[in-house]
C-alpha positions in Angstrom: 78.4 -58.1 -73.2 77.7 -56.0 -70.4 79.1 -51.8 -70.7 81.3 -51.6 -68.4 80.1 -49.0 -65.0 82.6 -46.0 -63.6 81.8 -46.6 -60.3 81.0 -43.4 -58.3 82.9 -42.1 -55.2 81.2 -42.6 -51.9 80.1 -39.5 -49.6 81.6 -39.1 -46.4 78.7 -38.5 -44.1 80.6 -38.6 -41.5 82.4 -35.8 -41.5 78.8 -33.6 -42.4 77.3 -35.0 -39.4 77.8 -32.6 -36.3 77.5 -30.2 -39.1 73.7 -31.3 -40.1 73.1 -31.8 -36.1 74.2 -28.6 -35.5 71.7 -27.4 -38.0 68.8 -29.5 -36.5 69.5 -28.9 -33.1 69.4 -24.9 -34.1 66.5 -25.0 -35.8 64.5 -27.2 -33.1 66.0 -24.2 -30.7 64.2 -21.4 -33.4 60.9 -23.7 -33.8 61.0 -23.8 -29.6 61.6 -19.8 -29.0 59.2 -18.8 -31.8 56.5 -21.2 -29.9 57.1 -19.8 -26.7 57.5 -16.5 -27.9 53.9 -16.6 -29.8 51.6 -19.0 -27.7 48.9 -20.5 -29.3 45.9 -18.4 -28.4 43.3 -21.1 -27.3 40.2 -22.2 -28.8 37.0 -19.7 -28.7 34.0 -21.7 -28.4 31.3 -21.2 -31.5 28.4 -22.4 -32.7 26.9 -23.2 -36.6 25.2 -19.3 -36.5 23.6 -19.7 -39.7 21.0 -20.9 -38.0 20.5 -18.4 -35.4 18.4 -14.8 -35.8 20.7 -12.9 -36.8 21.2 -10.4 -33.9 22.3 -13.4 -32.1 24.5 -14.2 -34.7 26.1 -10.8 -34.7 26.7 -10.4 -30.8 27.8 -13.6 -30.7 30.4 -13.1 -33.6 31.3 -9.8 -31.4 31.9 -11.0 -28.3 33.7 -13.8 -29.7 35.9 -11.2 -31.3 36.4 -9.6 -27.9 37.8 -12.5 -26.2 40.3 -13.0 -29.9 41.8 -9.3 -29.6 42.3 -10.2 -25.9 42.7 -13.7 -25.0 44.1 -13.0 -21.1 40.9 -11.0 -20.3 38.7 -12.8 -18.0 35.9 -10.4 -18.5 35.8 -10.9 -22.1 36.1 -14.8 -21.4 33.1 -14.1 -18.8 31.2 -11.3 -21.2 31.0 -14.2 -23.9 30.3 -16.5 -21.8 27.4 -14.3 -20.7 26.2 -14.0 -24.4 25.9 -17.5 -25.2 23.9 -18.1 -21.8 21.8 -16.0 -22.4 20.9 -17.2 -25.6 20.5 -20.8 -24.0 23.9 -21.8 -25.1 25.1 -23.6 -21.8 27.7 -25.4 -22.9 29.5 -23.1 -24.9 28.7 -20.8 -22.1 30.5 -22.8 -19.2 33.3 -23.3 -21.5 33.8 -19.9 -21.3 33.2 -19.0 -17.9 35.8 -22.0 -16.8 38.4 -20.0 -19.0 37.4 -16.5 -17.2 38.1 -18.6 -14.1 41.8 -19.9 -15.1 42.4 -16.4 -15.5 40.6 -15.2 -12.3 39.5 -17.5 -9.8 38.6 -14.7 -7.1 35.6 -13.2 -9.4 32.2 -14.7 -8.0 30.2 -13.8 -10.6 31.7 -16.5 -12.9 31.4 -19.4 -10.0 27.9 -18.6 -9.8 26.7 -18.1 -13.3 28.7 -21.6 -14.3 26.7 -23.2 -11.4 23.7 -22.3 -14.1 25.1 -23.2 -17.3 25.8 -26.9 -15.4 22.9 -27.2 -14.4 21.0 -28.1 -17.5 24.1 -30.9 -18.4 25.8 -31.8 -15.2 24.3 -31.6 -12.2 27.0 -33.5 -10.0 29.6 -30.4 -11.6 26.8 -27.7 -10.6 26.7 -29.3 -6.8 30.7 -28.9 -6.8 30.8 -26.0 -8.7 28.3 -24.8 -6.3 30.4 -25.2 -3.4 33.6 -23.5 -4.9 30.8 -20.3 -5.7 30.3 -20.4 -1.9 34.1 -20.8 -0.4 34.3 -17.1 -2.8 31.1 -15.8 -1.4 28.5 -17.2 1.2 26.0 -14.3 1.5 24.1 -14.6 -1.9 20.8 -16.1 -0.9 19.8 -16.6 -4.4 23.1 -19.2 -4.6 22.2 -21.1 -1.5 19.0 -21.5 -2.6 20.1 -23.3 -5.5 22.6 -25.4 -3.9 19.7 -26.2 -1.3 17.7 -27.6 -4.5 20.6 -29.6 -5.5 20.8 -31.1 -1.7 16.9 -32.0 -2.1 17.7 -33.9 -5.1 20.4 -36.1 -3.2 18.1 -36.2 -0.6 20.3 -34.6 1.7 17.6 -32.7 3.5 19.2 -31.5 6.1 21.8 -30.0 4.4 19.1 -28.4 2.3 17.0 -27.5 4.9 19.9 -25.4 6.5 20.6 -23.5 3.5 16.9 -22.5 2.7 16.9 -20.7 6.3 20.4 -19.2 6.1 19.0 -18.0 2.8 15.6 -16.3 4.5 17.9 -15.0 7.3 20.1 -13.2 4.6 16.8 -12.1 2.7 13.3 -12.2 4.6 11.4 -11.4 1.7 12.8 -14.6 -0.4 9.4 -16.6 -1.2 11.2 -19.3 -2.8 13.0 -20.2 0.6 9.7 -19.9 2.3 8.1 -22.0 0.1 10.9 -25.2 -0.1 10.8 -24.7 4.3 7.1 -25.4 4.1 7.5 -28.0 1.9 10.2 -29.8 3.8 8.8 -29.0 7.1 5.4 -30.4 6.2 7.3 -33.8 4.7 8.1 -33.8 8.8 5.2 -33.7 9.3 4.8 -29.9 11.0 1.8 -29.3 9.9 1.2 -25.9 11.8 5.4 -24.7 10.7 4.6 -25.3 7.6 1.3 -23.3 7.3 3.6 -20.2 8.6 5.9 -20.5 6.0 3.9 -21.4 3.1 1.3 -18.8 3.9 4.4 -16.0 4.1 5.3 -17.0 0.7 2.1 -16.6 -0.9 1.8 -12.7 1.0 5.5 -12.3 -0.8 4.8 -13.4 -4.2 0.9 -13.7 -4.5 1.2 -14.8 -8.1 2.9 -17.9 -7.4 1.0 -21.4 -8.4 3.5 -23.3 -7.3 2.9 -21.6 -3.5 -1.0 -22.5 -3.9 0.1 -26.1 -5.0 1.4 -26.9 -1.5 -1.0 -24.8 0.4 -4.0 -26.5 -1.0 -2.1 -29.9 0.0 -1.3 -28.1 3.2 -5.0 -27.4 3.9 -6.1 -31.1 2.4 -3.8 -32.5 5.4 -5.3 -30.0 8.0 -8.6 -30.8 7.2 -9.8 -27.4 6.3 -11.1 -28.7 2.9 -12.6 -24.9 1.9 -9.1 -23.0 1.6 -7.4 -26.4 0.2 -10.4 -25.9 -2.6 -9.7 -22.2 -3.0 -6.1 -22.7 -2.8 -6.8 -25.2 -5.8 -8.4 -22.5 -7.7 -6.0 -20.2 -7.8 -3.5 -22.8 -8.8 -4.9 -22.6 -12.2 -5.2 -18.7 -12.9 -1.5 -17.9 -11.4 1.9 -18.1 -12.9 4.0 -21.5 -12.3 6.7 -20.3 -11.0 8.5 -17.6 -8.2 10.0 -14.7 -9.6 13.4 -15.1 -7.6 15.3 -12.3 -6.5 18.8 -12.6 -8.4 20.5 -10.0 -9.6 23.1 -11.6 -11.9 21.0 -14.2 -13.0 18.8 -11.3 -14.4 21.4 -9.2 -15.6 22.8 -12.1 -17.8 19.2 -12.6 -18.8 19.2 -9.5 -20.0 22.2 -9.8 -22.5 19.7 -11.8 -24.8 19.1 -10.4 -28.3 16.8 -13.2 -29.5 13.1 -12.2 -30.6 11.5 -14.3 -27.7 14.2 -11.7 -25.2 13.1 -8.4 -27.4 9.4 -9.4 -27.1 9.8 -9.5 -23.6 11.4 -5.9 -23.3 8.8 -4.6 -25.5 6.0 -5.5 -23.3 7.9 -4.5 -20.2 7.8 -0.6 -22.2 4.5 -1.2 -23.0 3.5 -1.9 -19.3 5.5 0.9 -18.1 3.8 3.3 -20.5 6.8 3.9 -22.9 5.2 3.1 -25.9 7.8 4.7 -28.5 10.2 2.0 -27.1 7.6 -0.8 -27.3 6.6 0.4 -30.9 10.7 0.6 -32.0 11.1 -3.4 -30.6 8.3 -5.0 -32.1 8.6 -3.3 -35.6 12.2 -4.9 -35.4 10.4 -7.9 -34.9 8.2 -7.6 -37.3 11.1 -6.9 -39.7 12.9 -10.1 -39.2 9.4 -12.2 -38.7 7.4 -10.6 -41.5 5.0 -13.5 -41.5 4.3 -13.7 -38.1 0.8 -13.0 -37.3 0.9 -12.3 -33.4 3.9 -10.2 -34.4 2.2 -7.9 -36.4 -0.9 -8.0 -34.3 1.3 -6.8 -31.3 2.6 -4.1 -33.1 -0.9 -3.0 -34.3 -1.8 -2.6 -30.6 0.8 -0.4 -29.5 0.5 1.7 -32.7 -3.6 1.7 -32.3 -2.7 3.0 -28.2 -0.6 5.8 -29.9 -4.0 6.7 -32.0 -1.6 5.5 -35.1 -5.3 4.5 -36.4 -4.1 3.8 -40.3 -0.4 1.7 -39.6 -2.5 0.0 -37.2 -4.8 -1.2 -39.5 -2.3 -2.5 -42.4 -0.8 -4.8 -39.8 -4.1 -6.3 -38.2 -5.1 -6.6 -42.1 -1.4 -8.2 -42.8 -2.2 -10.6 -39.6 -5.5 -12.0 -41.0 -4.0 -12.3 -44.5 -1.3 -14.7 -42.8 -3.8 -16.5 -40.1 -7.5 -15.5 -41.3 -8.3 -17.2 -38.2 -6.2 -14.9 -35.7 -8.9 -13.7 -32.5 -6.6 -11.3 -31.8 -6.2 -9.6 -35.6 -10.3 -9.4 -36.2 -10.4 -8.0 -32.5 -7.6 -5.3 -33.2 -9.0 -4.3 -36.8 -12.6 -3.9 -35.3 -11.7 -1.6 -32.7 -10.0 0.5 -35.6 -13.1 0.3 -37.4 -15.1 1.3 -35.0 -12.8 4.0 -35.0 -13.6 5.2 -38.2 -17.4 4.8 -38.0 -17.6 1.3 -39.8 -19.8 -0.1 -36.6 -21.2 -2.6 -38.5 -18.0 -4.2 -40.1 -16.5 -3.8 -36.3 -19.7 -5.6 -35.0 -18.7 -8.1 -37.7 -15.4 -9.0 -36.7 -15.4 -8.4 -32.9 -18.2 -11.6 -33.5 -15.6 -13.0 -35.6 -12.6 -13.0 -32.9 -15.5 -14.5 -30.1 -16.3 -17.7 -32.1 -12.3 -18.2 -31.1 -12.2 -16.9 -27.6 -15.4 -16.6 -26.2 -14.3 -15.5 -22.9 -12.2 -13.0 -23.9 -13.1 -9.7 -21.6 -11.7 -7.1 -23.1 -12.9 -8.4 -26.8 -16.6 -8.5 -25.0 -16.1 -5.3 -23.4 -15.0 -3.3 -26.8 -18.3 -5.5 -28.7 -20.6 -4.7 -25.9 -19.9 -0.6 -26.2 -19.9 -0.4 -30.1 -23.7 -2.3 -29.8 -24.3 0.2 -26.9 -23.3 3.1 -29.0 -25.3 1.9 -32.0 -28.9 1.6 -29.4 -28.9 -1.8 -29.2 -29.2 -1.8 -25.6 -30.1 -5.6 -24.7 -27.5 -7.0 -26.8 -25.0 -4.7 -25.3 -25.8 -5.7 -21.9 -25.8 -9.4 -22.6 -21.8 -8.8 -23.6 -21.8 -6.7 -20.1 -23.2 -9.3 -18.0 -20.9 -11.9 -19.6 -17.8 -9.7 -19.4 -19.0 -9.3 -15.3 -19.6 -12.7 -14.8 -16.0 -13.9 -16.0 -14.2 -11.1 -14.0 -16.2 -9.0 -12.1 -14.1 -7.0 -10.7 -12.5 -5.6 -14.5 -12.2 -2.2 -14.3 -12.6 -1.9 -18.0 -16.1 -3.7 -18.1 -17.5 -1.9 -15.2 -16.6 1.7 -16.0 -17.8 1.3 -19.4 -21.2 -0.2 -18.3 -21.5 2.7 -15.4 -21.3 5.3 -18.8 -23.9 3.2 -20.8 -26.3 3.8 -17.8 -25.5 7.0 -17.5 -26.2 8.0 -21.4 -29.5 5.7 -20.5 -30.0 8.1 -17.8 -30.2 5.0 -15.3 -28.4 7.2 -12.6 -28.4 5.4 -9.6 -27.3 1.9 -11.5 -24.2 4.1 -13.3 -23.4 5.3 -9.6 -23.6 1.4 -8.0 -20.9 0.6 -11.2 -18.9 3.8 -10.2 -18.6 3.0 -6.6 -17.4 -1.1 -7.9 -15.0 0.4 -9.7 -13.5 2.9 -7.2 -13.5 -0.5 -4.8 -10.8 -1.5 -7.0 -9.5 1.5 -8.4 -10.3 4.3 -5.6 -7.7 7.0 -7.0 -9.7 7.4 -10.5 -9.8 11.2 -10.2 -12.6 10.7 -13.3 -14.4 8.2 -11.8 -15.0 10.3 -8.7 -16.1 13.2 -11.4 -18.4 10.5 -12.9 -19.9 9.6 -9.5 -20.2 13.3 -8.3 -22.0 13.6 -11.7 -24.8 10.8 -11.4 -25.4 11.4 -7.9 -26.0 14.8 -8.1 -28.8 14.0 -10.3 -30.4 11.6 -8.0 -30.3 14.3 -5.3 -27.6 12.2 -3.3 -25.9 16.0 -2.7 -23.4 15.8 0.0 -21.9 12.3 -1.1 -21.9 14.0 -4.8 -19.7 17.1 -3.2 -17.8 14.2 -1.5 -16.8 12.6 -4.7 -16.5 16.3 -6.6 -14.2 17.5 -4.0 -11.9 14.3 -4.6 -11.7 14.7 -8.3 -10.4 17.7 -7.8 -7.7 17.1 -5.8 -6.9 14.3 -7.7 -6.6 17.2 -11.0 -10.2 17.1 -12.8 -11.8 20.0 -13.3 -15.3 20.3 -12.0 -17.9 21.8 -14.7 -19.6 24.7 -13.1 -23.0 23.5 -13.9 -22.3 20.4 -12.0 -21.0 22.0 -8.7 -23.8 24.8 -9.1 -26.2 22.0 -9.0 -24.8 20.0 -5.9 -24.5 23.7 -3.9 -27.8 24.6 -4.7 -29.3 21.2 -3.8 -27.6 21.0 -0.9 -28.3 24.7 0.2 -31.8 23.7 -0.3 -31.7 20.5 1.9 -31.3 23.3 5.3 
């Protein structure tokens, strides 16, 4: 038999009901003030930097902070934006700059530099992006130029054609301009238009293969088969591409930390003659690419230019122990032991670096004065010749054979290789020292006193016995 069950009272919900909506309703009402009163900051763009160097890693990681501790900041939004550019992180880049655009629509700079992080992944948003960049500012050639480009690829050549010369009008000097007006104006068929401007481009950036490309078409469709064969030539031994005049394009360049970016600011230092800076960059590099071979050879050229003869030597010796092959490291560690007197082991390994690059100047050059130095005069000048044949007009090659003759006591050939190398180089105030020198020898007096007098006033100090012997010879001569 079955126990019987108390039954149990029943709640009354409904009397707790407005109580419990009340309670919902007020707590919806906290959940919606504490969300407005707190937004949600929004997403920061990032990328897996474990596998970046880490300097890029860090800035990155930086910036990114930046934009955290201030969220409303357009430049911050803008600044990272510029950090992952530069470091060829386009999309993560235009995310940002769209972001420092919600916040500030009026600032150019991010129009234009999002035009460039589109253009590697959408080209239809760089041609509207491009237009919005111009209804902010219309008098940056650099950003016509670019929206010209995008017009050639619709094949809305008008509309391209129009930009490229508003673009020269706003900056003569712009080669790239020149160069896409020949190009159009010789599609038209304008032969003699587009010789103007094609021929302007290559006076404003000389360098240019891509200006040589067209010209030696150019020439091919003129008939004038010589200069389209010259212009062919120089196709080869120039750089692809016009260095374009574009001030935040470079400047956002500039923000890149990567070894590829710091190798290019050391050999800008080096160029410019500031080796210190030069030496600092590439022994960072060399710290975070330790087995790097070109790395370390680099950094045993700056240090062997300082006369840092020893450190220069460990790296060249570190270089071949990584890439025994390396034309550059057995070039580098022979000059050092030349150096030091070892001529035979440099002889040995400036040989070694020509098996790889046979036509290498300088390497001949450096080979050529060691042998010279050691008397072995024919197999000095056969590295001479071949040095001259390559490039004769190398400065380099031809002042160092003008001193050979001149220890030879071959006067009047040192003085031809003198007067080649002031062709070239006219405000040597040595050279002219050099040249007084061997003509005053060869009794060639008042073009020695010539030469003297211009070393001078170019700050070399004329040996007394040499200006003794040019007065005397010339006092003499009346």
């Amino acid at each position: 038999m079955k126990r019987s069950q108390r039954k149990q009272p029943e709640r009354s919900t409904s009397r707790n009901a407005p109580r419990i909506a009340g309670l919902v309703v007020v707590g919806l009402a906290i959940v919606a003030v504490i969300r407005f009163a707190t937004p949600q900051a929004p997403e920061v763009p990032d990328v897996d930097r474990s596998q970046l160097e880490p300097d890029v890693a860090h800035k990155i990681q930086n910036f990114r902070e930046s934009v955290e501790n201030a969220p409303s900041s357009h430049e911050a939004w803008g600044d990272l934006g510029v950090v992952f550019h530069a470091h060829g992180l386009e999309r993560e880049a235009a995310l940002c700059y769209q972001k420092a655009l919600e916040l500030d629509p009026s600032d150019f700079r991010w129009h234009y530099l999002l035009v460039h992080a589109l253009l590697d992944f959408d080209r239809a948003a760089a041609m509207e992006e491009s237009a919005r960049a111009l209804e902010v500012r219309s008098d940056y050639p650099a950003l016509l130029v670019l929206r010209a480009e995008l017009f050639e690829e619709s094949d809305a050549m008008d509309e391209a054609k129009a930009l490229y010369t508003r673009a020269l009008e706003l900056d003569p000097r712009d080669s790239s301009a020149e160069l896409a007006l020949g190009r159009l104006t010789m599609g038209e068929g304008d032969l003699e238009k587009a010789r103007a401007h094609l021929e302007r481009a290559s006076e404003l950036s000389p360098d240019a293969g891509s200006i040589y490309a067209a010209l030696a078409r150019l020439y091919r469709r003129l008939g004038e088969n010589d200069r389209a064969i010259e212009a062919a030539a120089r196709v080869m031994s120039s750089a692809a591409s016009i260095p374009i005049a574009d001030p935040l394009h470079i400047q956002m360049l500039r923000e890149s930390v990567s070894s590829t970016a710091q190798l290019g600011h050391a050999e800008d230092f080096a160029e410019a003659g500031d080796l210190k800076q030069a030496e600092s960059i590439y022994r960072h590099l060399v710290a975070l690419r330790p087995d790097d071979a070109a790395m370390r050879v680099r950094l045993g050229d700056i240090l062997l230019q300082q006369d840092k003869n020893p450190e220069a030597k460990v790296h060249y010796r570190a270089a071949l122990a990584i890439k025994g092959d390396d034309a550059a490291g057995h070039a580098g560690l022979a000059a050092v032991l030349g150096r030091e007197g070892a001529y035979d082991k440099a002889v040995s390994h400036f040989q070694e670096s020509l098996v790889r690059r046979s036509d290498h100047v300088p390497t001949l050059v450096s080979l050529a004065s060691v042998l010279a130095f050691q008397g072995h005069t024919d197999k000095a000048m056969t590295h001479y010749d071949h040095a001259l044949e390559l490039e004769s007009d190398n400065v380099s090659a031809r002042r160092s054979l003008a001193e050979f003759m001149f220890r030879l006591k071959r006067y009047r050939e040192a003085a031809a290789h003198y007067r080649k190398v002031l062709q070239v180089e006219p405000e040597l105030g040595v050279v002219h020292l050099q040249l007084g020198a061997a003509l005053a020898v060869t009794g060639e007096y008042a073009d020695a006193l010539s030469h003297l007098e211009r070393a001078r006033d170019l700050g070399q100090t004329v040996p007394d016995a040499v200006r003794e012997r040019v007065e005397i010879g010339l006092q003499e001569r009346k």
